[in-house]
C-alpha positions in Angstrom: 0.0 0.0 0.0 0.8 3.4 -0.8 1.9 5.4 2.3 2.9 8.6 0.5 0.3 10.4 2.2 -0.7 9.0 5.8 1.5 9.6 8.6 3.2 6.5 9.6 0.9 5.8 12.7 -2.4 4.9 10.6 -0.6 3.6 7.4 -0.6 0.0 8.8 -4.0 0.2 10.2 -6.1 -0.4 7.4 -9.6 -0.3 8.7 -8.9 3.4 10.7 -7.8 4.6 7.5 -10.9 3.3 5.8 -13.2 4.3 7.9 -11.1 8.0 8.4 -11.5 8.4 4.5 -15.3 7.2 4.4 -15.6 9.6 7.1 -13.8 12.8 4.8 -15.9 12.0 1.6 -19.4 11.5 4.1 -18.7 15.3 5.1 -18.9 16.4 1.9 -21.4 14.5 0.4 -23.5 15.3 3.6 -24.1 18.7 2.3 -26.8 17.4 -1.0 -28.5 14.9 1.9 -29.1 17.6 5.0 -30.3 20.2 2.4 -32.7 17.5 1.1 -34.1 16.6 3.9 -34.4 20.1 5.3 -36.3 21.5 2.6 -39.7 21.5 3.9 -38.7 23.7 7.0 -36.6 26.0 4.2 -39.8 26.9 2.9 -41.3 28.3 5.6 -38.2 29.7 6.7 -37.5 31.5 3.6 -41.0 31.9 2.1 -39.6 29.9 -0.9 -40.9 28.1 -3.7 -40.8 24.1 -4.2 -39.0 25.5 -7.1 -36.9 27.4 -5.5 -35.9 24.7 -3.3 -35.3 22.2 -6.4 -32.9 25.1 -8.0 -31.2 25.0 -5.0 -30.0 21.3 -5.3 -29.3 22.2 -8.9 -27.1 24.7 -8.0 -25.4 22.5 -5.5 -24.9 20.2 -8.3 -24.0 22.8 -10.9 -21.2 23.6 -8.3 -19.8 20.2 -8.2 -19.6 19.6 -11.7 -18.1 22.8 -12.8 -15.0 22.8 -10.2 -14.8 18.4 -11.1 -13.2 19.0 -14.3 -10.1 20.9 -12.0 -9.5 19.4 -9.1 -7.3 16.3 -11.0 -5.2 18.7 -11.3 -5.0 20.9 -7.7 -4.5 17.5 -6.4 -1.0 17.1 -8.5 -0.2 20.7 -7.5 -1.9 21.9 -4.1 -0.8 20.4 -0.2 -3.6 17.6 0.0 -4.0 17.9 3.7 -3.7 21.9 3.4 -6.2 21.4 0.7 -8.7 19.4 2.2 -8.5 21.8 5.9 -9.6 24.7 3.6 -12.1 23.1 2.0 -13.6 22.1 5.3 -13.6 25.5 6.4 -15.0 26.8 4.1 -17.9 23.8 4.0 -18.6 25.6 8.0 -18.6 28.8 6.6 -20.9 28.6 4.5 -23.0 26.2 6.9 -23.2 29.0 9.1 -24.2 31.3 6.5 -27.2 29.7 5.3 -27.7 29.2 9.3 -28.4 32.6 9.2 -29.5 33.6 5.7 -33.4 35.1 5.3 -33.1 36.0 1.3 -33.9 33.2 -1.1 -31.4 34.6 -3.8 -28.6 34.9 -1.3 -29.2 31.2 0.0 -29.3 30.2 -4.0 -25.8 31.4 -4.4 -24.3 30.2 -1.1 -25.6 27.0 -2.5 -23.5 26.9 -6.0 -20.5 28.0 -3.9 -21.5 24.9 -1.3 -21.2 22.6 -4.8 -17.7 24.0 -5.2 -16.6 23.4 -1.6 -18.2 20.2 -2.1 -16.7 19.2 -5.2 -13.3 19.9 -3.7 -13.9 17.6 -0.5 -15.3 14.7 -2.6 -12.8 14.8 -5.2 -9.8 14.1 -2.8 -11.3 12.0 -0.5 -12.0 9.9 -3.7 -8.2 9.5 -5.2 -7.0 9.2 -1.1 -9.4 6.5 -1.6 -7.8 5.3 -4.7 -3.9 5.8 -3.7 -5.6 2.5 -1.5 -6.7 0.1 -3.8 -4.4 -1.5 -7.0 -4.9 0.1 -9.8 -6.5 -3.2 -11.9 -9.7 -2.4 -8.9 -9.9 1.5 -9.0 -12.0 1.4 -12.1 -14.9 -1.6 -10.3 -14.5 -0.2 -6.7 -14.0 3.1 -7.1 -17.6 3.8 -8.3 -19.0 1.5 -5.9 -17.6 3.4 -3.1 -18.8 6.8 -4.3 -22.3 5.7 -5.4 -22.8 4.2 -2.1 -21.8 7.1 0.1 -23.7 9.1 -2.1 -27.0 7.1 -1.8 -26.7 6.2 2.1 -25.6 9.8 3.3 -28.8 10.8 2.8 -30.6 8.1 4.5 -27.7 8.2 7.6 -28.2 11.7 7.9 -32.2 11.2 7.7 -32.5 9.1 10.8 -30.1 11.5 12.6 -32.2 15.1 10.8 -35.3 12.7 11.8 -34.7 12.4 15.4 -33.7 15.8 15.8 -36.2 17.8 13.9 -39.5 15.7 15.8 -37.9 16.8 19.5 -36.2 20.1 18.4 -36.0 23.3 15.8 -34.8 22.2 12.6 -31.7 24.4 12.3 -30.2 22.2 15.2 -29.7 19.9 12.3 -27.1 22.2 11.3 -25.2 22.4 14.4 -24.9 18.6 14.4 -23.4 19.0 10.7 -21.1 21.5 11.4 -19.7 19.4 14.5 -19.1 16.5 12.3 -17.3 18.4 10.0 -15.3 19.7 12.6 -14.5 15.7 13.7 -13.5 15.4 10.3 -10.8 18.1 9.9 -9.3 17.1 12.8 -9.0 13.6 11.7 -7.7 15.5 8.8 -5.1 16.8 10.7 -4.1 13.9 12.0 -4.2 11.3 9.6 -2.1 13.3 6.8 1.0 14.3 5.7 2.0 18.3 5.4 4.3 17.6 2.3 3.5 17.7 -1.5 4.1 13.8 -3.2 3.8 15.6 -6.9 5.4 17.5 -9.8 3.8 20.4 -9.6 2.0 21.6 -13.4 1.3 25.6 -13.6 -2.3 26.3 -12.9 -2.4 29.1 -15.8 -2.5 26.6 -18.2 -6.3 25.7 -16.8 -9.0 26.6 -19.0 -11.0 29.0 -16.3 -12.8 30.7 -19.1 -14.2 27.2 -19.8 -15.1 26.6 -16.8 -17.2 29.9 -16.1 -19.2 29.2 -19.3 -19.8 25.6 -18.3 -21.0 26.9 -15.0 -23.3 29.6 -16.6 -24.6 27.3 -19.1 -25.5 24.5 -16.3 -27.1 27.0 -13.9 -29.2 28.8 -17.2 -30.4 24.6 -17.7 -31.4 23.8 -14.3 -33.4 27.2 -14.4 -35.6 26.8 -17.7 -36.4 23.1 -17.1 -37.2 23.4 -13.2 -38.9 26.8 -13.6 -40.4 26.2 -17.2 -43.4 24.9 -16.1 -44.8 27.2 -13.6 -43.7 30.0 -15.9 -45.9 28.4 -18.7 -42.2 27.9 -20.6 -41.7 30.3 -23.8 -44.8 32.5 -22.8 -42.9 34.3 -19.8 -39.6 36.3 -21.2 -37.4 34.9 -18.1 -37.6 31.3 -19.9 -37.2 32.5 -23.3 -34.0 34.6 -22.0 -33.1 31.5 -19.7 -33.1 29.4 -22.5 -30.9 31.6 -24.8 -28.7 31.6 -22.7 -28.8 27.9 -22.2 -27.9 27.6 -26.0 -25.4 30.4 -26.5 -23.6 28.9 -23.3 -23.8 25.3 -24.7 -22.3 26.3 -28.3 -19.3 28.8 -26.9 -18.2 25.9 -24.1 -18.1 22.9 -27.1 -16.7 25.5 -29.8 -13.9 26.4 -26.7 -13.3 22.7 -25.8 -12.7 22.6 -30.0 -10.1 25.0 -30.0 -7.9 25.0 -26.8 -5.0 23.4 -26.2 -5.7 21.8 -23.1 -9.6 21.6 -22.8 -11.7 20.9 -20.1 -13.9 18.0 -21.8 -12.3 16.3 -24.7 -15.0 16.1 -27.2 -13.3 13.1 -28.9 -15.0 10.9 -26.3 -18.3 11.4 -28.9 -16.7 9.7 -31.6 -16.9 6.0 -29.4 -20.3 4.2 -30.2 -20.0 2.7 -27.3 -19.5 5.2 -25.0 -22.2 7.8 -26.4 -24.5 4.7 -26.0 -23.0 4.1 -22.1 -24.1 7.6 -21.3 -27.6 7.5 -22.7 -28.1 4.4 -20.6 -27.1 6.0 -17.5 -28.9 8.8 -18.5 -32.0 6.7 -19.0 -30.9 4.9 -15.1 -30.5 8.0 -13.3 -33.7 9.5 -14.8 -35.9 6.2 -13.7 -34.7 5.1 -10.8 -36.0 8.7 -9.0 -39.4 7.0 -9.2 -38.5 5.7 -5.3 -39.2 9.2 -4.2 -42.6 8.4 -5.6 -42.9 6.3 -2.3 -41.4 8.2 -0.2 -43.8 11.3 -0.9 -46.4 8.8 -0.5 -45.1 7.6 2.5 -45.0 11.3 4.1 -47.7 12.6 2.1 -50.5 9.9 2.2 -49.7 7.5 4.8 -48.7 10.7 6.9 -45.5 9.1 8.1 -43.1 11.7 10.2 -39.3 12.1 8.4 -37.8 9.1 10.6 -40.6 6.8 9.7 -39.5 7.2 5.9 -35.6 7.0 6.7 -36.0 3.8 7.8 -37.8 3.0 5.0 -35.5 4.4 2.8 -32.6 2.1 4.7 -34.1 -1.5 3.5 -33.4 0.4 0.1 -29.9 1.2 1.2 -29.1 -2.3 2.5 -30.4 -3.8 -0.9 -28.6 -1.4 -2.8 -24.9 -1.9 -0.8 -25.6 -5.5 -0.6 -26.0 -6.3 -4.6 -23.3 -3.3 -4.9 -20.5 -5.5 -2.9 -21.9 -8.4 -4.9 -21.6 -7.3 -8.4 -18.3 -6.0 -8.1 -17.2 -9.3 -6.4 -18.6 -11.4 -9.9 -17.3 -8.9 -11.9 -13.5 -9.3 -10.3 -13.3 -12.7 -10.4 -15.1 -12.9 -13.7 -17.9 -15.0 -12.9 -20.5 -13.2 -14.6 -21.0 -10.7 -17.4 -21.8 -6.5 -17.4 -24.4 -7.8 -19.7 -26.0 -10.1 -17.5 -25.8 -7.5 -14.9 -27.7 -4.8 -16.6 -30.5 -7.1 -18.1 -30.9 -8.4 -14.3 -31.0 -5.0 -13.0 -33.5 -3.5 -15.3 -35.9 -6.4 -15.5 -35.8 -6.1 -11.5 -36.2 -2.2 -11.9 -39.3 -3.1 -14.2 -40.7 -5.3 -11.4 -40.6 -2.9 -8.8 -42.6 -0.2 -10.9 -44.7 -2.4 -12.2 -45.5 -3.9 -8.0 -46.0 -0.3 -7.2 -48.1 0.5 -9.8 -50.8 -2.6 -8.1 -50.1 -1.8 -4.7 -50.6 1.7 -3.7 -53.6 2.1 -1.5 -54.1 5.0 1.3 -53.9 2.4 3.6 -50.5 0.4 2.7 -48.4 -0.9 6.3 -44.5 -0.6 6.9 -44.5 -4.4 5.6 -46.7 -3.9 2.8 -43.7 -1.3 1.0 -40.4 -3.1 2.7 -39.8 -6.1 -0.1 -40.6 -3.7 -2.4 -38.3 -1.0 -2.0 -35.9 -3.6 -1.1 -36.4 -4.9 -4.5 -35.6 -1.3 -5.8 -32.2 -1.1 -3.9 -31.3 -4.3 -5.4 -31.7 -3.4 -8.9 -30.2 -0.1 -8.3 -26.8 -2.5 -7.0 -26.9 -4.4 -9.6 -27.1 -1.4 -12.4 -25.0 1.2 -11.3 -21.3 0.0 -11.3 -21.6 -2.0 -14.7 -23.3 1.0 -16.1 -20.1 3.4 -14.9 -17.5 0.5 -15.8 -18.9 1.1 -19.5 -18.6 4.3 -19.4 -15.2 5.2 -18.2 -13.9 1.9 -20.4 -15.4 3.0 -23.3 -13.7 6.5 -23.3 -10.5 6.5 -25.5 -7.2 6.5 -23.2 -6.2 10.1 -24.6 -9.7 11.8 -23.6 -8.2 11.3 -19.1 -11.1 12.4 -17.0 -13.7 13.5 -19.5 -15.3 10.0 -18.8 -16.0 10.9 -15.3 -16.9 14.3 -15.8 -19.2 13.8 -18.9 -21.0 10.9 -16.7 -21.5 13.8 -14.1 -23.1 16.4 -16.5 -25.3 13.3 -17.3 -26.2 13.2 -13.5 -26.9 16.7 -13.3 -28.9 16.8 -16.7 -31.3 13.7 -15.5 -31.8 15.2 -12.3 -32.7 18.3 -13.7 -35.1 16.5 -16.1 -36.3 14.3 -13.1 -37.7 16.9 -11.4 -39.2 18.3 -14.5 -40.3 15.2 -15.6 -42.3 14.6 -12.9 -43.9 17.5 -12.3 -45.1 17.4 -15.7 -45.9 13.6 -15.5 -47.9 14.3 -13.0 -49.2 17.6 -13.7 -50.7 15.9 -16.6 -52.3 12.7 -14.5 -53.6 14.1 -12.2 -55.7 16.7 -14.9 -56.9 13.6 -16.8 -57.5 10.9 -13.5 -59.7 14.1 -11.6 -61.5 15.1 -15.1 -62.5 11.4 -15.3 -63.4 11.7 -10.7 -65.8 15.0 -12.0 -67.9 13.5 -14.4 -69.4 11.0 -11.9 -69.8 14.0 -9.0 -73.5 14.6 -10.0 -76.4 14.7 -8.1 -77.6 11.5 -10.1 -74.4 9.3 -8.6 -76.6 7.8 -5.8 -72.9 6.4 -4.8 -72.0 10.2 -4.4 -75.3 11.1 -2.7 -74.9 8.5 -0.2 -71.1 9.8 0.8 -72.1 13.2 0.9 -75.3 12.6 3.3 -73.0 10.3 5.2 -70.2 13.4 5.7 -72.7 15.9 6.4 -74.2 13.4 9.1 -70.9 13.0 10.5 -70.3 16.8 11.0 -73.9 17.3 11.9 -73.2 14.8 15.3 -70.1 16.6 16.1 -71.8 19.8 16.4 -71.3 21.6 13.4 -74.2 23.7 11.6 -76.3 21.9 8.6 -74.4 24.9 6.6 -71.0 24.8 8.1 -71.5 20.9 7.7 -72.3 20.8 3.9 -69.5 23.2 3.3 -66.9 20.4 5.4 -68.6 17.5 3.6 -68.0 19.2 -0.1 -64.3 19.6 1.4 -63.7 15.9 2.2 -65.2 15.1 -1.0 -62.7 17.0 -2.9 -60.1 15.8 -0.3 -60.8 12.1 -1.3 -61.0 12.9 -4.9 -57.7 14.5 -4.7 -55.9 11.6 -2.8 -57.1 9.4 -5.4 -56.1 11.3 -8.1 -52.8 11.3 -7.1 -52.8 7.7 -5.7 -53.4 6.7 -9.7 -51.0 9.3 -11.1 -48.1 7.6 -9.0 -49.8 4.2 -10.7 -49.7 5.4 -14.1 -45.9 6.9 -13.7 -44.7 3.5 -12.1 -46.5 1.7 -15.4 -44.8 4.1 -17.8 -41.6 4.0 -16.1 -42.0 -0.2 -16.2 -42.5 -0.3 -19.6 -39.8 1.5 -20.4 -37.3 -0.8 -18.1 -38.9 -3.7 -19.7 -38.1 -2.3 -23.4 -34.6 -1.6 -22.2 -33.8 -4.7 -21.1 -34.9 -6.6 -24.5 -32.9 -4.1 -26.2 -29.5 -4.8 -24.2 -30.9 -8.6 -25.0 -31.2 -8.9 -28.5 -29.3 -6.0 -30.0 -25.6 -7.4 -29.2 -27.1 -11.0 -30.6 -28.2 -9.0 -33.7 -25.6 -7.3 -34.5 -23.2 -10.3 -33.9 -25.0 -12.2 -36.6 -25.2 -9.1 -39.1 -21.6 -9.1 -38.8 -21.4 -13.2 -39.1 -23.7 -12.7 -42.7 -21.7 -9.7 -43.7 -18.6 -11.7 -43.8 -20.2 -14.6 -45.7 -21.2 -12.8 -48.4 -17.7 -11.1 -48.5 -16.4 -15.1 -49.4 -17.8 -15.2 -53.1 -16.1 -11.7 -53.9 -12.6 -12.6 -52.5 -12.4 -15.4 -54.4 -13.1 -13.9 -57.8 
């Protein structure tokens, strides 16, 4: 093992410096999963919009992707350990400053510069992580471990925002956070070496111009597909100009990456078949597999479950996921099964678990009812996601270095932005066509309708209520139910759509390979004749 940069003390002791480094990358990542769980009590903090709050993790994101492309090279030219102590303090600073923020716009842009912080903490904690493992396993593990920390920090720090928020205010949250970032730099501190192990490269020679158009470009994005909707899209100026801006941004960053020496994103990648098809599958993954929060608003929303409830829901997800995760890369290292086989399993399993939602939801649904069932999601999600990566970064010529990883990034950010568009839209469109088809049988003929409403006003009646004051609460919980069924078949009709759609994927990762295998097979027999002659 590499001891280049642990002090001598913790080299040896392999678990301490496995847990010390899950611990460094958990306190970065911890930032997207405390904000996420928070949001609820942001709102009516900050009088913000549900759209405000989903720009927010955008901008986070946008953040992290715009300093990724960088930081393989600050980590051949800055201190690692000096590097790393910054970046915590900063991460605090800027804790404390949304701690105290009131102005939605401010908080917005604390947030990008949060993704920054972020994207500097996660990045080194990653290649300490890697300076661990031999090289032949960085490219199987590596993912793994950074898709797994990504997923559970928000569950981990659930149960712990959970606990708190039910028994105190919610910003006490952020006190906890900040003390375990302040664990972490000390173990910082400690664990590292003060010295510089690289040839240093001149920083000058980094295209920053790049890198403020990418970031413009991704923040312009995440603004016209979040807000497009409520702003009734190219009808309100600030999506026309959002999305101008979007394109203009788009066209100068690839013309750039055309022309400079040393760009940020080698656009040679895109000549590879095989990777450009990679990246629209994990495009396709990442935008699918969101439709667990489908359950999880359900959860909270229908089944009226507090924020711990649905953490420890969202942990039999975690424990699937982590469990298949370990397994998959074990088969894939010692070569007992294929990526192939992986993906089919995975998105047939995916399918299944739409496709059991999509028969099960009720308002009335138990803890047990939804376990298998999410546990079944986990499980395809471990089985997906590190084949999935493995074909992108393999399928990425040698001469294009990190543009794998960072292209795979943008692709998270773009089908998260989508997600949350997506859905909205989804089931903006639902729940208009499910309550139109609820309206036409609220008549006074519906002797079904009748009965309910008699029954409502009866009930309201007994408890003391006026015969006016109790018509006007029976109407109400006739909407109410109408409503809650609405949405209870929306989340249905999503989990069906998104089924099919695994199912179709799945015969297509099948049968294409076997097709064009034998194409290729015919192709060369009827070359025979010809070469003869």
């Amino acid at each position: 093992m590499k001891s280049v940069y642990f002090k001598d003390w913790i080299t040896g002791w392999h678990w301490g410096v496995r847990i010390a480094l899950f611990m460094i990358l958990l306190s970065g990542l911890v930032q997207l999963g405390m904000f996420v769980l928070t949001q609820s009590y942001m709102v009516a903090y900050l009088g913000a919009q549900p759209e405000d709050i989903q720009f927010g993790v955008m901008s986070t994101y946008a953040g992290i992707i715009t300093v990724l492309p960088v930081q393989f090279r600050f980590f051949k030219y800055f201190q690692t350990r000096g590097y790393l102590l910054t970046s915590m303090m900063l991460a605090i600073v800027l804790n404390v400053a949304c701690l105290y923020c009131r102005d939605i716009n401010l908080f917005l842009i604390i947030r990008f510069f949060q993704g920054i912080v972020t994207g500097n903490v996660i990045v080194f904690g990653l290649l300490l992580i890697f300076s661990r493992l031999p090289q032949e396993r960085v490219q199987t593990i590596a993912p793994a471990v950074f898709y797994g920390t990504l997923l559970s920090n928000t569950v981990l720090i659930g149960l712990l925002a959970g606990a708190v928020v039910e028994s105190a205010d919610w910003k006490v949250t952020y006190y906890y956070l900040i003390g375990f970032q302040l664990v972490t730099l000390l173990i910082t501190l400690l664990m590292l070496k003060g010295v510089s192990v690289h040839k240093r490269f001149p920083l000058y020679q980094i295209d920053w111009g790049g890198m403020v158009i990418f970031a413009f470009s991704a923040l312009a994005l995440a603004y016209t597909v979040i807000y497009g909707s409520k702003y009734y899209w190219f009808a309100d100026p600030r999506i026309r100009y959002s999305s101008i801006a979007t394109v203009i941004g788009a066209s100068l960053f690839l013309y750039r990456q055309s022309i400079v020496k040393r760009p940020v994103v080698h656009l040679s990648v895109f000549k590879s078949w095989n990777f450009v098809s990679a990246v629209c599958l994990l495009a396709i993954y990442y935008g699918t597999k969101d439709s667990i929060g489908l359950v999880y608003s359900y959860a909270g929303g229908v089944l009226k479950w507090s924020t711990l409830q649905v953490m420890v829901l969202a942990m039999c997800n975690i424990v699937g996921m982590v469990g298949l995760l370990v397994f998959s890369i074990r088969m894939m290292l010692a070569k007992k099964v294929t990526i192939k086989v992986l993906l089919v399993a995975g998105f047939v399993l995916l399918a299944a678990f739409n496709i059991w939602m999509s028969f099960l939801l009720t308002p009335d649904l138990s803890f047990t009812d939804l376990l298998l069932p999410v546990f079944v999601q986990g499980v395809a999600s471990g089985l997906l996601f590190v084949p999935i990566m493995i074909r992108v970064l393999s399928s990425a010529p040698a001469s294009a270095g990190a543009s794998g990883m960072i292209i795979a990034a943008c692709t998270r950010f773009s089908a998260t932005a989508n997600s949350f568009a997506g859905f909205y839209n989804l089931q903006l469109y639902f729940n208009q066509y499910f309550k139109e088809g609820f309206l036409a049988y609220l008549t006074p003929e519906n002797q079904n309708m009748v009965t309910r409403l008699n029954t409502y006003r009866a009930l309201y009646v007994s408890k003391g209520f006026t015969a006016e004051q109790a018509s006007g609460l029976a109407n109400a919980a006739i909407w109410q139910n109408l409503t809650q069924q609405s949405q209870l078949l929306t989340n249905r009709a999503i989990f069906m759509v998104f089924a099919v759609v695994m199912l179709v994927l799945a015969f297509v990762i099948l049968v294409v390979p076997a097709i064009s295998k034998t194409y290729v097979h015919w192709n060369k027999r009827m070359m025979v004749p010809l070469t003869d002659v």
